[in-house]
C-alpha positions in Angstrom: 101.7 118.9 103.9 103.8 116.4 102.1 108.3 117.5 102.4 110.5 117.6 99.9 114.3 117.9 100.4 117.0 119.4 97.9 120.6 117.7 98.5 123.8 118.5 97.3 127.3 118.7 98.7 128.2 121.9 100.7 124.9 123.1 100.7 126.0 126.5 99.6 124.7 127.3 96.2 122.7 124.9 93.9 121.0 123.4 96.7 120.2 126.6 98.2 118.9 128.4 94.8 116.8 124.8 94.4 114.9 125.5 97.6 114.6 129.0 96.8 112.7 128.6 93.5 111.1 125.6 95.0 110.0 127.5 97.9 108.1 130.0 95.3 106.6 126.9 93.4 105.8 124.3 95.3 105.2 126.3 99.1 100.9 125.3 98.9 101.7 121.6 98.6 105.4 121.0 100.2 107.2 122.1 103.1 111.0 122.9 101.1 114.5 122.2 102.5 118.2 122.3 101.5 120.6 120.5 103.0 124.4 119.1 102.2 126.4 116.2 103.3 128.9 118.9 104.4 128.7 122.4 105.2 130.1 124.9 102.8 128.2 128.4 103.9 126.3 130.3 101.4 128.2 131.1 98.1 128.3 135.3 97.5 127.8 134.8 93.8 125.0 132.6 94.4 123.3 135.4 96.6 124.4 138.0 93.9 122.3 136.0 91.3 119.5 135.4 93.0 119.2 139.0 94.0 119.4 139.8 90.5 116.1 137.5 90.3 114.6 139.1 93.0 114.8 135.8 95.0 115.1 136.7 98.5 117.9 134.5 100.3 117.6 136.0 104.0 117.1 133.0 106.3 118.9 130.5 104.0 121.3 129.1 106.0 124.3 126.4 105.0 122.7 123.1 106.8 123.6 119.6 107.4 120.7 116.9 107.0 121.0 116.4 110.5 120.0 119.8 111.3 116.7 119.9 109.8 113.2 120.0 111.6 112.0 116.9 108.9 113.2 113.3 108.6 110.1 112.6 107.2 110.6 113.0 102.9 107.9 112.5 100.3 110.7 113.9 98.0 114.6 113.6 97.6 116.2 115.4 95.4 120.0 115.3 94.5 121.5 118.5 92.6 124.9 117.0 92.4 126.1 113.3 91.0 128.4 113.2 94.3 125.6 114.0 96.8 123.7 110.9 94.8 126.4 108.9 95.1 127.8 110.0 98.7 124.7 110.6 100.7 123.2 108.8 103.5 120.4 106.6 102.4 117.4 108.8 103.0 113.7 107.4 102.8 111.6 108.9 100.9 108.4 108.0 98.7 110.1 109.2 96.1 113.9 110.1 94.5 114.6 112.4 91.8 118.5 113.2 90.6 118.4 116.2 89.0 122.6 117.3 88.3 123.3 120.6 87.7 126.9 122.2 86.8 128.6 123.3 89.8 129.6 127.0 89.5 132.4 127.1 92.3 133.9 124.0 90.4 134.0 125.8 87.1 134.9 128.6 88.3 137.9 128.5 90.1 140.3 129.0 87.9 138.7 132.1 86.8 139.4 135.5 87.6 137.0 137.7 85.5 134.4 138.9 87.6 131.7 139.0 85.0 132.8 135.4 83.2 131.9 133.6 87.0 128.4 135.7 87.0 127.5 134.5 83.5 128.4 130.7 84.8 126.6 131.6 87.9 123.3 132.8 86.0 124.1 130.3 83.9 123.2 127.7 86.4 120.6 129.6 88.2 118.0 129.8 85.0 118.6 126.3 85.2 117.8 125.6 88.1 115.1 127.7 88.0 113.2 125.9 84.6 114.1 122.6 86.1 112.1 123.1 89.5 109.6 124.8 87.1 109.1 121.9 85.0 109.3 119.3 88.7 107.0 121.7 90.3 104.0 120.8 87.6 105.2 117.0 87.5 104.6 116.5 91.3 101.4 119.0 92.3 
């Protein structure tokens, strides 16, 4: 079974809705992790989303590269332009960079409820047709 990692920076929301969707795509041919250069716990709006999906989050945890059972990648895959840039140098047959819009960024300035869920969801159908779209490229 080949591994293929998702990396961004805190590990709390793009990252984690990556291996979520990946998880549902690519689970016969890849073992699927997340992982940030920092840890940032999982985002509430992120979960919110994904529940809306019917994406189950339970188990996801916030995780440092470190921390993971695999050093052995087929796969990288950045979510964010400063994991790319700030990330150790991780082997791997092969690197993808793949940026998405970071909804915590966006959002902080905002204090409608329902405007940070439509950046959220936003983000997440995304995510989702992107991993769709890698998911046919690389099985």
């Amino acid at each position: 079974m080949k591994n293929i990692l998702f990396l961004c920076t805190g590990n709390s929301c793009r990252s984690q809705m990556a291996e979520a969707f990946a998880k549902r795509s690519l689970a016969s041919h890849f073992n699927v992790f997340s992982a940030g250069i920092k840890k940032h716990g999982l985002n509430p709006y992120m979960l919110r989303v994904m529940e809306e999906v019917g994406v189950e989050m339970n188990g996801h945890e916030s995780q440092l590269i470190e921390e993971l059972p695999c050093s052995d990648w087929d796969v990288v895959v950045t979510v964010c332009s400063h994991a790319k840039e700030n990330c150790p140098i991780l082997q791997a047959k092969q690197h993808i960079h793949m940026p998405f819009d970071d909804p915590p960024g966006i959002c902080s300035s905002y204090t409608d409820e329902e405007a940070i869920l439509a950046v959220y969801r936003r983000v997440r159908d995304e995510i989702s047709q992107k991993i769709d779209k890698l998911a046919l490229d690389l099985v």
